[in-house]
C-alpha positions in Angstrom: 19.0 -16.2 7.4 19.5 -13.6 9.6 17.0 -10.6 10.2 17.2 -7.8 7.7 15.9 -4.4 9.4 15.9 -2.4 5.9 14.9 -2.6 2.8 14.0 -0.5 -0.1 10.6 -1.2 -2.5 12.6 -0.2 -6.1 11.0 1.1 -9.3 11.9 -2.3 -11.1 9.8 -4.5 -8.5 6.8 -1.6 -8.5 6.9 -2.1 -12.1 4.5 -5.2 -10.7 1.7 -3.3 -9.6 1.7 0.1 -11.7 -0.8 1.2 -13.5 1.7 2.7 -16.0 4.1 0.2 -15.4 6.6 1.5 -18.5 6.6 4.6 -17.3 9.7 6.1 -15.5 10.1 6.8 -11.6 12.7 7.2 -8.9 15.2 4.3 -8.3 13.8 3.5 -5.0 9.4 4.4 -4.2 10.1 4.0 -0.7 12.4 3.1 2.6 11.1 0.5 4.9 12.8 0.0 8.5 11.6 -3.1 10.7 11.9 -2.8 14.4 11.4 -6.4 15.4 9.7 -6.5 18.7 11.1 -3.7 20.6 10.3 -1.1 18.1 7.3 -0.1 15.7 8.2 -0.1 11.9 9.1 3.4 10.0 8.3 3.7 6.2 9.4 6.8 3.7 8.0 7.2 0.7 9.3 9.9 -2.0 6.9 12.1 -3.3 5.6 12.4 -7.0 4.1 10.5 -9.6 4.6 7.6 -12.0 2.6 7.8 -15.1 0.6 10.2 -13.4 0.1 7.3 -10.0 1.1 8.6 -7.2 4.0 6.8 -5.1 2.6 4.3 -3.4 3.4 0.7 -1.2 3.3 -2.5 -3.5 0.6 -3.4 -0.5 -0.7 -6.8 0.6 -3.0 -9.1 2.7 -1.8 -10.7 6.0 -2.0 -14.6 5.6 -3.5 -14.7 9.0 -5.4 -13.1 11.3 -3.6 -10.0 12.1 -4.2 -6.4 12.3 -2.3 -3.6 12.0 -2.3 0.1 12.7 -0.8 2.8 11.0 0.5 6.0 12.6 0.8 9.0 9.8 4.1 11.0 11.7 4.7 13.2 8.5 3.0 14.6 5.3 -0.2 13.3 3.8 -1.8 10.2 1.7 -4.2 7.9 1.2 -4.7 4.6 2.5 -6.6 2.1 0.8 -8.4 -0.9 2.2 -10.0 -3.9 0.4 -11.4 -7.0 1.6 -11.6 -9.9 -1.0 -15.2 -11.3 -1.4 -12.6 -15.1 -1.4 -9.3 -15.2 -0.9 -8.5 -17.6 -3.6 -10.7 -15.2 -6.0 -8.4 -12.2 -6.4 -10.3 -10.2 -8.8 -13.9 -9.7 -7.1 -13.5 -6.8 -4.3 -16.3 -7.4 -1.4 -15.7 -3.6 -0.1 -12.7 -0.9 -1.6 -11.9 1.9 1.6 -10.2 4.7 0.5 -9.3 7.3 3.3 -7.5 10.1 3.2 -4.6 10.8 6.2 -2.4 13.6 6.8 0.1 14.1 9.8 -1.4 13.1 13.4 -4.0 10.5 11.9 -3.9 6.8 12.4 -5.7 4.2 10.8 -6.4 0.7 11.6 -6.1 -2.1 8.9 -8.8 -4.9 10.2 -7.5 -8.7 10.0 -7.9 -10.2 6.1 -8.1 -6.4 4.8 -5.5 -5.6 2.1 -3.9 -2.4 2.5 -1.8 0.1 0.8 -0.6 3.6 1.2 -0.1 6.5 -1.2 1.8 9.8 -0.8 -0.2 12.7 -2.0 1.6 15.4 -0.6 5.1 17.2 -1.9 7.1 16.0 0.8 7.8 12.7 2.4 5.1 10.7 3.4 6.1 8.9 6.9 4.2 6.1 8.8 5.0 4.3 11.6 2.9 0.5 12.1 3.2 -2.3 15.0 3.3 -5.0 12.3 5.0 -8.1 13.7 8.2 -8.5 11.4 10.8 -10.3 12.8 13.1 -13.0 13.3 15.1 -15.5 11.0 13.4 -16.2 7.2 11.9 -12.8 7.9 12.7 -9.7 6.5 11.5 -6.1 5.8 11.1 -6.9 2.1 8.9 -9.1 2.1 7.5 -9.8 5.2 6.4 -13.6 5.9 3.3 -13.0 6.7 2.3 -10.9 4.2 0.5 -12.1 0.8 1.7 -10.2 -1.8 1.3 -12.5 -5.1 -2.7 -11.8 -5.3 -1.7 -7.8 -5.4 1.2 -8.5 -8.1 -1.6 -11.1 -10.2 -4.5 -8.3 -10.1 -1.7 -5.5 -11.2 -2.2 -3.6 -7.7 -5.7 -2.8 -6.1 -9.4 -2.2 -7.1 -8.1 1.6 -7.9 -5.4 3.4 -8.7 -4.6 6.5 -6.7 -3.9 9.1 -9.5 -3.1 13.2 -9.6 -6.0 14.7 -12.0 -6.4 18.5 -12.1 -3.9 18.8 -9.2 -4.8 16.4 -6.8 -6.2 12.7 -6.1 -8.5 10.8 -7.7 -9.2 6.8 -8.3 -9.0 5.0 -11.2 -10.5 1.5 -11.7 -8.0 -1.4 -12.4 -9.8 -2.9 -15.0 -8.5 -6.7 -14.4 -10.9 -6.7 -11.6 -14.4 -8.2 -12.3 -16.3 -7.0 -9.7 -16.4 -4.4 -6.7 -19.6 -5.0 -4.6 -19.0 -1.8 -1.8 -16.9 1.0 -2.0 -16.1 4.1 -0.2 -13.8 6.5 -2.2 -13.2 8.5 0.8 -14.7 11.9 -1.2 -12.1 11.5 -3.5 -13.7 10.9 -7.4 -13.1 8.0 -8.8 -13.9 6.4 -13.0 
């Protein structure tokens, strides 16, 4: 199978990870395009809310040792970092990182660290990473070395990122049993 440099994360596959996932929400939550080797990887998301969640990546874990960095080129969000207290435990959170980004910033995702980004602005929300996707079986959907099934089991991460009195705030996912550490980012968070 060739290498497929585009892809688009739709509502329907979202549904996966929403907190609200019957509510209704653009056709397509955001534009991913994979630069392979030569090129670092651009991703768009639209702007708004779904059931009050804010637009955000389906997110993952790397299944190996890799890092990552994130360069915000446009608008402003959230990123949020967890690191699972066992890999084959999904559902107990050994520290939750949420930290807030706006144009300019970049953030660094640590190897085994989960990560997802959010869009809390009213315009595109734009990001630019050096993660390594690339080559045949690859693809900018769903990356190969990228663990996505433990974010689809728990529903999405340790919190939700959601609009409340006009801007961000967390939400617990309740499917998870236990979050020993967390930094909200001076966001609130119930």
């Amino acid at each position: 199978m060739p290498f497929e440099p585009y892809a688009a994360r739709t509502h329907e596959k979202m549904k996966e990870v929403l907190m609200a996932p019957d509510a209704a929400g653009p056709a397509v939550h955001y534009h991913m395009i994979r630069g392979g080797s030569d090129k670092r990887n651009i991703t768009i998301w639209e702007s708004g809310t779904v059931g009050g969640e804010y637009i955000k990546t389906y997110g993952h874990y790397h299944v190996d040792a890799l890092d990552e960095t994130y360069w915000v080129l446009a608008g402003e969000g959230i990123i949020l970092q967890q690191k699972l207290a066992d890999p084959k435990a999904p559902d107990v959170v050994e520290f939750f990182k949420a930290i807030p980004v706006k144009a300019g910033d970049s953030v660094y995702m640590p190897p085994n660290v989960g990560h997802l980004a959010v869009n809390t602005g009213k315009t595109w929300f734009v990001t630019a990473d050096d993660s390594p996707v690339e080559g045949a079986g690859d693809s900018a959907s769903m990356p190969m070395h990228a663990d996505y099934e433990s974010v689809k089991k728990m529903r999405g991460f340790a919190y939700y990122v959601v609009e409340k009195d006009g801007k961000p705030a967390l939400v617990a996912n309740k499917l998870y049993k236990e979050v020993r550490t967390a930094d909200f980012g001076g966001l609130s968070a119930e």
